[in-house]
N, C-alpha and C positions, 0 to 999 in steps of 0.2 A: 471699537477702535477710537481713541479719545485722544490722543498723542500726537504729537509729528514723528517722534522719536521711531514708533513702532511703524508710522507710515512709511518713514524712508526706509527701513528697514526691509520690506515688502520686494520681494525680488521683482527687477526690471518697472518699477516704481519710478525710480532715477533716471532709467535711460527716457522712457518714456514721456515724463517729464521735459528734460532735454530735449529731445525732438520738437515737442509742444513747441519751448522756446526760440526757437530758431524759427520755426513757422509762423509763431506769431509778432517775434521783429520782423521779418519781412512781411510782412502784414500790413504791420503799422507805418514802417521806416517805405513801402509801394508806395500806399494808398495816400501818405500825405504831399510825394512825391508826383503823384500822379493827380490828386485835386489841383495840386498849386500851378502842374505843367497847363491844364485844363482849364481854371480861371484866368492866366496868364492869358492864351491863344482868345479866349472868349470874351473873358469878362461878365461871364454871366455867373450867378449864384445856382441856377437852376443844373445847369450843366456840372459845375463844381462840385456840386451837391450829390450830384445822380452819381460821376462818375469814383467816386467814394464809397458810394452805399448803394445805389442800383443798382450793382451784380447781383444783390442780395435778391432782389425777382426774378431773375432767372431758378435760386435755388426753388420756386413753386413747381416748375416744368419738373427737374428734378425727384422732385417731391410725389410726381404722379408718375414718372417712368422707372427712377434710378432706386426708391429708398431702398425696395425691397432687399439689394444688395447689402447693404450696411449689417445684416443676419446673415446673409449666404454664400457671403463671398471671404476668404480669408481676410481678418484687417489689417495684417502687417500689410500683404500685396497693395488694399485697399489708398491705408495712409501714404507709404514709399511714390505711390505712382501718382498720389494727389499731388506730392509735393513739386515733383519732377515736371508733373503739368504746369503747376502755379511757375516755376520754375523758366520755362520755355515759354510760358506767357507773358511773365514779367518783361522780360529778356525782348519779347518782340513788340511789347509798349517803346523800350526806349529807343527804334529805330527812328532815323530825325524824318521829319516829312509826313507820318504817319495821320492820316488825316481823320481829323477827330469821328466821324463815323468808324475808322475802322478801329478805333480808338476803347468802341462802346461794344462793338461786335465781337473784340478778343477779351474783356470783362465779361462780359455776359455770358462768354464758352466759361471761362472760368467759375461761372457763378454759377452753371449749369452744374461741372463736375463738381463744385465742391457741395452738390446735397448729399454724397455720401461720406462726406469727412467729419459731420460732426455725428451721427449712429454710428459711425464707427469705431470714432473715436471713444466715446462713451459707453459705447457698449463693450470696448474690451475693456474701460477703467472696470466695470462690474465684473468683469473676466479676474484682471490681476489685482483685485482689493476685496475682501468679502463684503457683505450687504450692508455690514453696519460703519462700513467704514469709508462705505458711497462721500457722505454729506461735509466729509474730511478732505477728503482725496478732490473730492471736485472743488471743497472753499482752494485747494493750495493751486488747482488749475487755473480758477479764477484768480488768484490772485498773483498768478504770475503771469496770467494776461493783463493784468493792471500794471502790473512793474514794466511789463517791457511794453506798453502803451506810454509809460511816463518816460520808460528809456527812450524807447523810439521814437515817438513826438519830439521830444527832446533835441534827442541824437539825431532825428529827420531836419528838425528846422536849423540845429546848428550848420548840419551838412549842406542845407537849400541857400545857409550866406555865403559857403564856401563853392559849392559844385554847382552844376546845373543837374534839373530833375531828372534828368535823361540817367546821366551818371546814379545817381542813387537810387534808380532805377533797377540797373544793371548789381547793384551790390545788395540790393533786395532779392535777383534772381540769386544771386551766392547764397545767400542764407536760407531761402528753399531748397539748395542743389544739400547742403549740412544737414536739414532735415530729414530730408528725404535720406540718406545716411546711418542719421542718427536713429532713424525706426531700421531700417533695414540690416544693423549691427548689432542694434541692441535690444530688440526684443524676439523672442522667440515665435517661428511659425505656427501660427494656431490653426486649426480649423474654423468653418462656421459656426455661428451659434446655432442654425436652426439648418433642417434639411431642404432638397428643393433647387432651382436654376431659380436666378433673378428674373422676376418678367412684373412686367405692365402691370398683369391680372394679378400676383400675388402684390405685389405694391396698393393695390386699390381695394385686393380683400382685406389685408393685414390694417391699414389707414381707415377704412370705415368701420372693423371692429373694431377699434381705438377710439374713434369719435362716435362710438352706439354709445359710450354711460356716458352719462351726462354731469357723474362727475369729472371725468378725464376732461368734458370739452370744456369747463368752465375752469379747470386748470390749466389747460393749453390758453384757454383765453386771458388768462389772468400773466401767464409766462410771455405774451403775445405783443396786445395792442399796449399795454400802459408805457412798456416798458420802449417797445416801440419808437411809439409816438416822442417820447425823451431823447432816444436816438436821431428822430429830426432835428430836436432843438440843437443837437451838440451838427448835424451835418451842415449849420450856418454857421460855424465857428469860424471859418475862411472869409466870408462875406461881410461876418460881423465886424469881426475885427480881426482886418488882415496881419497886421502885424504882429498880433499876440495868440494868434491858431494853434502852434502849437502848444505853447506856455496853456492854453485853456483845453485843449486835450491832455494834455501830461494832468492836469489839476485833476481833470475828471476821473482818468485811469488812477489818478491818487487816490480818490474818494473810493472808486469799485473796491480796491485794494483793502481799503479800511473797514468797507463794509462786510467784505469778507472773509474779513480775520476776525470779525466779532461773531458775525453769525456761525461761522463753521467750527470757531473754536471756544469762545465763550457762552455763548449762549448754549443753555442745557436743552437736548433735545424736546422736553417735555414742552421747554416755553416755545419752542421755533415755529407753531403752529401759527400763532399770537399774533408775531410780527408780521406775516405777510402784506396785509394792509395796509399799517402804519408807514411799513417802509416803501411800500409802491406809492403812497402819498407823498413821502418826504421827496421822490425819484424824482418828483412834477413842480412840486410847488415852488423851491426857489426860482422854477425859468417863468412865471408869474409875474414876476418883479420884472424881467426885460422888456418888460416895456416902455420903465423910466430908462433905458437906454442905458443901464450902468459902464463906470470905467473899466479899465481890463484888469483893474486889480481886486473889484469886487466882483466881478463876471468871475476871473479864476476861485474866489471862495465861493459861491453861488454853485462854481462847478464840482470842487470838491464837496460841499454838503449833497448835494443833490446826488452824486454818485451813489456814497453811503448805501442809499435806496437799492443801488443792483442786488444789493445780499438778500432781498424779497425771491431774486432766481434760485435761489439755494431752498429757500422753504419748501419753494413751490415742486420742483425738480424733485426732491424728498416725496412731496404728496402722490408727484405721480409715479414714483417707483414703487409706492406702495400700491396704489392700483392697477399695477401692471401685473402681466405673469411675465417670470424671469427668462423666455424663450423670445419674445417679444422687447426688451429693452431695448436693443440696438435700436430698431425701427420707431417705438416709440419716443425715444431721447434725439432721433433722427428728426423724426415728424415735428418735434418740440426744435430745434434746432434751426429745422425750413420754415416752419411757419415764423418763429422770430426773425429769422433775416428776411424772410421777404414781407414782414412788415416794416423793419428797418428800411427797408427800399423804396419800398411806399409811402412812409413817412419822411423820407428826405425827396421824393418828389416831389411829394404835397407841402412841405414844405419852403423846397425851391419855388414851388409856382406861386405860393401865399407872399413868401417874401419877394417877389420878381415882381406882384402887382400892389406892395406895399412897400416894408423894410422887412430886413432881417428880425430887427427885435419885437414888433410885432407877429410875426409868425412866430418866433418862440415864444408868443404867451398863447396865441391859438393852440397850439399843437400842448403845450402845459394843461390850458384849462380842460381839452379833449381825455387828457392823459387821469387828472383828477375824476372828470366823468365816470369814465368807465372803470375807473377801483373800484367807487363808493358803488354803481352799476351792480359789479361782479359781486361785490360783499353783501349787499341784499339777497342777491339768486344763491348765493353760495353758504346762508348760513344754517337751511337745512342741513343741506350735506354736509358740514364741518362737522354737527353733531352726528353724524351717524359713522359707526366703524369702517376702517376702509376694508372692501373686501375686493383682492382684485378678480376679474373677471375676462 
């Protein structure tokens, strides 16, 4: 499948699609309502930081109790009841008074349920797309998470001159209640992909055959920390420069976008192997330079090149469906899904804390130069195995 033409084409492709989008404006249009309510009350980077991106550790608990579900549980059920959660949680951020512990304790339930939203989610794109048309179907997911990152950001920060966060809070709960909708109409009930009740034990079987070959773990690793640690640098955009947060998120959701229109759709699959490297280099290296503390109008080019780099998740993503067995996807794209957000979470703690005993622009080159580390790391240990055929196991 090499086309969009034949992708949309693809029954319940569209609605699905749709659904995506609706969940991930209120995603974008919460979270940056929700940093800015947070550094308001605080005034701290630390806290602004977490409460943006550290939900994303809670998705590890998840990840050791919940995944096995993302295979055994129907995913319509799955997605519909995630959204309705996000939904009802949003919705109890914007009560006034809400004090910021309880603030951290209703993110984190959220960040718990959502370790089953993305094996879910991905594992029925491999349901409603066939094999070879994975690396398509997910550039156009990606990339309409980047548009409505540049929408929302956007549409977030014009909304925070006009409303208070509270308010745009509450119309981030609307746009999960549309979601949650928009699966539950438009796509058909399927079954699980694999047989079995979700429990603990099968979670913990399933995830350590996954991380036994040692190529898989050097692909999760590679999906993992670089990309990560980049996600720090963008979760000081508030701190950096208050005024221009969103304008530099929108940039960046620019760049994802671009980068994944080239990888998913120009780039010949032969070459896609190539780029992994390159572009999880390029993901690092322009927040290098913040250390000269640039303007906000070189910060937003900085954040558009540096994006670009996300399309390194598309190779990688590809490598590991090829070493998977097709019974196994949901959970492994799961597992690939938890371990990125809660390194995301990680790395904006870590980087709240760097920048709370320095500046912001300095922890964005700490957390850049970590990020170049472990590529060039991974591409060493990783070039036996490139040469060898993938065999999944």
């Amino acid at each position: 499948m090499r086309s969009y033409r034949t992708l949309f084409r693809t029954p319940e492709f569209t609605p699905f699609l749709l659904s995506y989008a609706a969940f991930a404006a209120a995603q974008t249009i919460g979270a940056l309502a929700l940093g800015t309510l947070v550094f308001q009350a605080t005034g701290s980077p630390l806290l602004s930081a977490v409460s943006m991106f550290g939900p994303q550790l809670a998705k590890l608990a998840g990840a050791t109790f919940l995944l096995s579900g993302a295979d055994r549980l129907p995913p319509r059920a799955i997605l519909s009841g995630l959204a309705l959660a996000f939904a009802a949680g949003t919705a109890m951020l914007a009560l006034p008074g809400l004090p910021v512990a309880a603030v951290f304790a209703v993110v984190l339930a959220q960040g718990l349920i959502a370790s089953l939203g993305g094996g879910a989610r991905s594992g029925l794109l491999t349901e409603i797309l066939s094999k070879d048309g994975y690396v398509l179907g997910r550039s156009v997911f990606n990339m309409l998470w980047g548009l409505m990152q540049v929408a929302g950001f956007a549409t977030g920060a014009a909304l925070l001159t006009l409303l208070t966060p509270r308010t745009c809070l509450l119309l981030a709960a609307a746009l999960y209640v549309m979601s949650a909708l928009a699966t539950r109409l438009g796509l058909t009930a399927r079954p699980p992909r694999s047989s079995g009740r979700p429990s603990v034990s099968a979670t913990w079987r399933t995830n350590a055959l996954l991380w036994s070959s040692r190529p898989r773990r050097l692909t999760y690793l590679g999906l993992w920390i670089p990309n990560g640690l980049v996600v720090g640098c963008e979760s000081l955009y508030i701190s950096y420069a208050p005024g221009a947060a969103g304008t530099l998120f929108a940039c960046g959701a620019l760049g994802m976008f671009l980068g994944d229109v080239a990888v998913g759709r120009l780039v010949p699959p032969a070459s896609r192997p190539r780029l992994a490297v390159p572009l999880r280099l390029l993901l690092a290296t322009p927040y290098l330079f913040f250390v000269l503390q640039p303007g906000a109008a070189l910060s937003a080019v900085a954040a558009v090149v540096a994006s670009v780099g996300f399309g390194a998740s598309l190779v990688l993503q590809e490598r590991l469906m090829s070493l998977t067995p097709d019974d196994l996807a949901g959970q492994a794209l799961g597992l690939h899904s938890v371990g990125m957000s809660t390194m995301q979470g990680v790395s904006a703690a870590l980087a709240g804390v760097v920048a709370q005993l320095s500046s912001p622009a300095a922890a964005m080159t700490v957390l850049a130069f970590g990020s170049v580390a472990v590529t060039l790391t991974l591409a060493v240990l990783g070039r036996h195995e490139e040469r060898q055929p993938a065999i999944p196991t």
